[in-house]
N, C-alpha and C positions, 0 to 999 in steps of 0.2 A: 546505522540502520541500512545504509545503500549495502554495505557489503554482504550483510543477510540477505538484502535481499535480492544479489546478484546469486548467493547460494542457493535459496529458494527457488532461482528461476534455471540454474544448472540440474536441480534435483527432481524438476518437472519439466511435462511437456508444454508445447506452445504457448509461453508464459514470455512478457515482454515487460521492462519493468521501466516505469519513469524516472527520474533523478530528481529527487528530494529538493534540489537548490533552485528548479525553474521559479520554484512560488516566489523565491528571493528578489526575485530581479522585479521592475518597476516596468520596463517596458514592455508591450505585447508578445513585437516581431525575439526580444532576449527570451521572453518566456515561454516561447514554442521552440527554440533553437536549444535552450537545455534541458528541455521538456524530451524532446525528440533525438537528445545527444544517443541515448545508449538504443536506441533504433525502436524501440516500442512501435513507433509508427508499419514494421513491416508486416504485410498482410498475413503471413504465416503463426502470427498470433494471437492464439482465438479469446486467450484473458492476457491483460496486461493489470498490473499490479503497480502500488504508489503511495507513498504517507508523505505530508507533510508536517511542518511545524508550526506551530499558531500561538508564539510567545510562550515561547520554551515545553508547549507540549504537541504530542505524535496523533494526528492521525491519520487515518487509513483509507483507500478503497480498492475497491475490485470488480475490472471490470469487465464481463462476458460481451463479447465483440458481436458472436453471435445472434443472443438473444437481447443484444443492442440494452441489457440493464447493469447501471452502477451500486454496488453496493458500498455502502457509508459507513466507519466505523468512528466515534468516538468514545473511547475509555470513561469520558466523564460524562456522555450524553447530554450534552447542552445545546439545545436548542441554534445559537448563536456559531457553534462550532460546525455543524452540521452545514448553515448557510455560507459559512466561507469558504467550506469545501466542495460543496455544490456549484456555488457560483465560478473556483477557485478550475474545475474540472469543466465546466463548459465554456467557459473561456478563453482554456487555454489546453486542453487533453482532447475534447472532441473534437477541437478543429486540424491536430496532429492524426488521430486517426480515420481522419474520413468520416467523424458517424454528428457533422455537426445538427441539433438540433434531433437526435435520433435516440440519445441516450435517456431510458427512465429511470429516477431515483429512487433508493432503498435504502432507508435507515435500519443498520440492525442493532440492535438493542437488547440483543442477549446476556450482552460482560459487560460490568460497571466496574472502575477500576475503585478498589478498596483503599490505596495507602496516596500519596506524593509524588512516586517515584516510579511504578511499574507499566506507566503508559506504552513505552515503547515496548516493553514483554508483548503486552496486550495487542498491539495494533501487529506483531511480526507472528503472533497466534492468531489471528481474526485471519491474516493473509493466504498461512497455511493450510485451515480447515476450510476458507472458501478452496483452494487449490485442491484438497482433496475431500469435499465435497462431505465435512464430518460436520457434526453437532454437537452443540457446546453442551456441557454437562457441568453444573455447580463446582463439584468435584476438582474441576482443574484450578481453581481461586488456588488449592492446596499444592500444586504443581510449580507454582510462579516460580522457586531458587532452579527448579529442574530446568523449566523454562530456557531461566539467564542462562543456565552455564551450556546447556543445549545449544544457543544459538549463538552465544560464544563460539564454542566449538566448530561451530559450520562455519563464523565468521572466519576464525583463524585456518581451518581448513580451506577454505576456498584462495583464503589471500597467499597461502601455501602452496596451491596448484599453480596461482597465476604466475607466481614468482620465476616455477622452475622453467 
């Protein structure tokens, strides 16, 4: 998931990305230090992007710096999921970017994940089409293997650049 979405943020503008693993850590001061490892926090980014894991499943959010709102993504839209990541982002993401107590939330509730398995598809499409600013259309449920192998692709692509 990190390495899509360091792709994601090479293949766009002013896009700053969290690290997946702050949520891991138990302590505060650990969970702004690898929250803010890959530099999200610098002011040159006007969305910074993020998913975490909530017992072995992905969610997402996205957050416009600007217009100071987060949007929330869960594949399986549950109530429950929604507050751990709410809570999970003002606790520890707003106070790395400056906007403590400033961010409002947004559940979107567009894509319901269909199978077991495709969360993390879903949460690294939710990211892109807030990035470029699309609209989800039923149709893409039918895109999901294009998806994987798509972001594959950019994963192996990008870990390819870093290398040389």
């Amino acid at each position: 998931m990190l390495v899509s979405l360091l792709a994601l943020r090479d293949d766009y503008t002013d896009v700053g990305v969290i690290s997946p693993s702050y949520h891991e850590f138990l302590l505060p001061e650990q969970r702004r230090r690898v929250a803010g490892g890959l530099g999200a926090s610098d002011p040159r980014y006007k969305r910074v992007v993020g998913v975490i894991n909530l017992e072995f499943h992905w969610v997402a959010y996205y957050i416009d710096r600007q217009q100071q709102v987060c949007y929330m993504f869960d594949p399986l839209q549950k109530p429950r999921n929604y507050k751990i990541l709410e809570k999970s982002v003002r606790s520890v993401i707003e106070l790395i970017l400056g906007l403590k107590d400033m961010l409002h939330f947004e559940k979107i509730e567009w894509c319901t994940q269909d199978d077991g398995t495709s969360y993390g598809i879903w949460c690294l499409a939710f990211v892109e089409m807030m990035l470029t600013d699309s609209m989800w259309d039923d149709c893409i449920y039918k895109l999901k293997s294009y998806l994987r192998m798509r972001y594959l692709h950019k994963a192996i692509a990008f870990v390819g650049k870093t290398t040389l």
